[in-house]
BAFIDREN-693557 format. One record per residue (C-alpha): chain; y, x, z; residue in three letters. Coordinates in steps of 0.2 Angstrom, whole numbers. Last residue first. Layout:
! residues N
<chaine->A | yy->Y | xx->X | zz->Z | residu->ALA>
...
! end
This chain:
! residues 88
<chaine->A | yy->383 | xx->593 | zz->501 | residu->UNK>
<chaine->A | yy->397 | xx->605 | zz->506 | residu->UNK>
<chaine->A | yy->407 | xx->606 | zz->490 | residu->UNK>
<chaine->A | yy->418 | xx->591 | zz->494 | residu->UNK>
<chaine->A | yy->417 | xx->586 | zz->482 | residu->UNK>
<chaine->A | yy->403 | xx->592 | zz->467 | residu->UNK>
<chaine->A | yy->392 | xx->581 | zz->475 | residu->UNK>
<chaine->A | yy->375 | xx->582 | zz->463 | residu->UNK>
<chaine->A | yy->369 | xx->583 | zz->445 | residu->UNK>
<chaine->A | yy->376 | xx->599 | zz->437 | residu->UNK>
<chaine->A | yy->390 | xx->600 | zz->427 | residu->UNK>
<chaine->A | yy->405 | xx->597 | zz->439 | residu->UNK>
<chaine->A | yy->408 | xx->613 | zz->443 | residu->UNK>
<chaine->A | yy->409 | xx->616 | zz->464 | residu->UNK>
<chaine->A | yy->424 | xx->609 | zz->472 | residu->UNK>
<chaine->A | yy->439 | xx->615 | zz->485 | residu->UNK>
<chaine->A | yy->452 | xx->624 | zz->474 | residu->UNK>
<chaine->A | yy->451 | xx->608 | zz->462 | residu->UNK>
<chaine->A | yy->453 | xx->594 | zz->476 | residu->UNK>
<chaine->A | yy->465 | xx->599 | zz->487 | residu->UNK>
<chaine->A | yy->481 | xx->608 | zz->477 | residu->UNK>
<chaine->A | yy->476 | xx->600 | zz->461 | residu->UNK>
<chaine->A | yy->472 | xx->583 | zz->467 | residu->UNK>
<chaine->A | yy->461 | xx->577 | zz->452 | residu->UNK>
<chaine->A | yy->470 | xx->573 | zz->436 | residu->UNK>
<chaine->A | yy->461 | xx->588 | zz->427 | residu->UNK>
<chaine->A | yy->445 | xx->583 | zz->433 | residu->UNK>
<chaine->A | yy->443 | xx->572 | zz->420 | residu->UNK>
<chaine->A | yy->432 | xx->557 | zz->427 | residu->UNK>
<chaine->A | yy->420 | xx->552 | zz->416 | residu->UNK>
<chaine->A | yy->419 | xx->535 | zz->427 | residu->UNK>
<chaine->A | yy->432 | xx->533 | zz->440 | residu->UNK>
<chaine->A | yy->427 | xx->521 | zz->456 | residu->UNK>
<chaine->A | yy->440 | xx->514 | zz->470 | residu->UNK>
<chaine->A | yy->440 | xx->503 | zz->485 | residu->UNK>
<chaine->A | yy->425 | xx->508 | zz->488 | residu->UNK>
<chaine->A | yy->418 | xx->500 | zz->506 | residu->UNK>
<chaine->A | yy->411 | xx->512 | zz->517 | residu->UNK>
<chaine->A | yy->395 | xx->519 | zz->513 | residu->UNK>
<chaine->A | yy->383 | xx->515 | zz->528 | residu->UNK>
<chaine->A | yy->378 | xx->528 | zz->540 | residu->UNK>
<chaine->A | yy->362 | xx->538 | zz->540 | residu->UNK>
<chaine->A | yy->362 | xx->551 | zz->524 | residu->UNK>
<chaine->A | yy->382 | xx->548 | zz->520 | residu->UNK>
<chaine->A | yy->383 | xx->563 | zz->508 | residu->UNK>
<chaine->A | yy->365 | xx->568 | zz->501 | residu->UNK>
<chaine->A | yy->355 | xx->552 | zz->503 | residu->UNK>
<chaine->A | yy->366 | xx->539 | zz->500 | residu->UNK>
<chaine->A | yy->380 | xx->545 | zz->490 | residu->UNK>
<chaine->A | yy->368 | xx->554 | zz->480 | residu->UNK>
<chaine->A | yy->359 | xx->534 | zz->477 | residu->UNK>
<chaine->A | yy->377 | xx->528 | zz->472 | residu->UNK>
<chaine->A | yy->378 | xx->541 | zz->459 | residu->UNK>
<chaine->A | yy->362 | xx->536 | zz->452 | residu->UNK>
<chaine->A | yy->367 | xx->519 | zz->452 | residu->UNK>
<chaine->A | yy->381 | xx->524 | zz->441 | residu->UNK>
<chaine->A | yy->370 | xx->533 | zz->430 | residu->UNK>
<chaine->A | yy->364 | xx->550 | zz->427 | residu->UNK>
<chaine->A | yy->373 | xx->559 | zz->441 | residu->UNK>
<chaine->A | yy->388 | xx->569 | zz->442 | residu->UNK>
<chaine->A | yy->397 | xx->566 | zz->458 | residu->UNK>
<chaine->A | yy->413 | xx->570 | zz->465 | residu->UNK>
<chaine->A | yy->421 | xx->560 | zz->483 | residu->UNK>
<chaine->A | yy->437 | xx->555 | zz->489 | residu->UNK>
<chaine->A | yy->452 | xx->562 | zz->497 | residu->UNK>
<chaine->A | yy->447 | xx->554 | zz->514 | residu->UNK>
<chaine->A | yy->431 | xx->561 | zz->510 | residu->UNK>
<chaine->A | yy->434 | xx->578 | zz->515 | residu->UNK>
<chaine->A | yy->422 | xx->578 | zz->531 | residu->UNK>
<chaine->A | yy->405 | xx->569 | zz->532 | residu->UNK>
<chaine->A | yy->412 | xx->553 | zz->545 | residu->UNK>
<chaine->A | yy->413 | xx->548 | zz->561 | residu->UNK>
<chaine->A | yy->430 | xx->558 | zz->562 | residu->UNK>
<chaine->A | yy->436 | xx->543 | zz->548 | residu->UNK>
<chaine->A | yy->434 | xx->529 | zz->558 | residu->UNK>
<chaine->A | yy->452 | xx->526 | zz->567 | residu->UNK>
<chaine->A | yy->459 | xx->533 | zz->549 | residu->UNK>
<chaine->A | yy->453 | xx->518 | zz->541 | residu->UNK>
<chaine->A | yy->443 | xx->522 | zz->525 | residu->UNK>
<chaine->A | yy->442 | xx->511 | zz->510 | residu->UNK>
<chaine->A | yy->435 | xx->525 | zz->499 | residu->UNK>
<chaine->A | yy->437 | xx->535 | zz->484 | residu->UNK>
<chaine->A | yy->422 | xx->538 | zz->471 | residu->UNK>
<chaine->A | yy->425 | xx->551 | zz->454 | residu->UNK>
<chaine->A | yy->411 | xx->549 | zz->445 | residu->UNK>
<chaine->A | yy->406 | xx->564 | zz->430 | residu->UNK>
<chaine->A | yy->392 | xx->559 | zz->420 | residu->UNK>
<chaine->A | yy->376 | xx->566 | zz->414 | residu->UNK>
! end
């Protein structure tokens, strides 16, 4: 399993259509990269399209996450699935 840390190109104009907490960015553990991208489908962004992604982290070590947003606010990242935001 591997830890992917996803943000997004997303214009602030657009971002109250989208799933909440991903302006920071998104968490996955998945089995692959395309995995990952197949969670993002079907468990965060369901309907809509992904927005672009202007940035991806593989084996991402938490510890350089946003401390004061993203830490406090995510699930462990050992399982497969969104780990943030926590609510998918």
């Amino acid at each position: 399993m591997t830890r992917y840390w996803f943000e997004f190109d997303i214009p602030l104009v657009d971002a109250h259509n989208l799933p909440s907490g991903l302006l920071i960015g998104c968490g996955i553990t998945a089995y692959n990269y395309e995995d990952a991208i197949s969670i993002l489908k079907d468990k965060v962004f369901k309907e809509q399209v992904i927005p672009v992604i202007k940035r991806m982290i593989e084996n991402v070590d938490i510890r350089t996450l946003d401390q004061g947003h993203v830490i406090p606010n995510m699930t462990p990242p050992v399982a497969r699935g969104v780990w943030f935001p926590y609510a998918y």
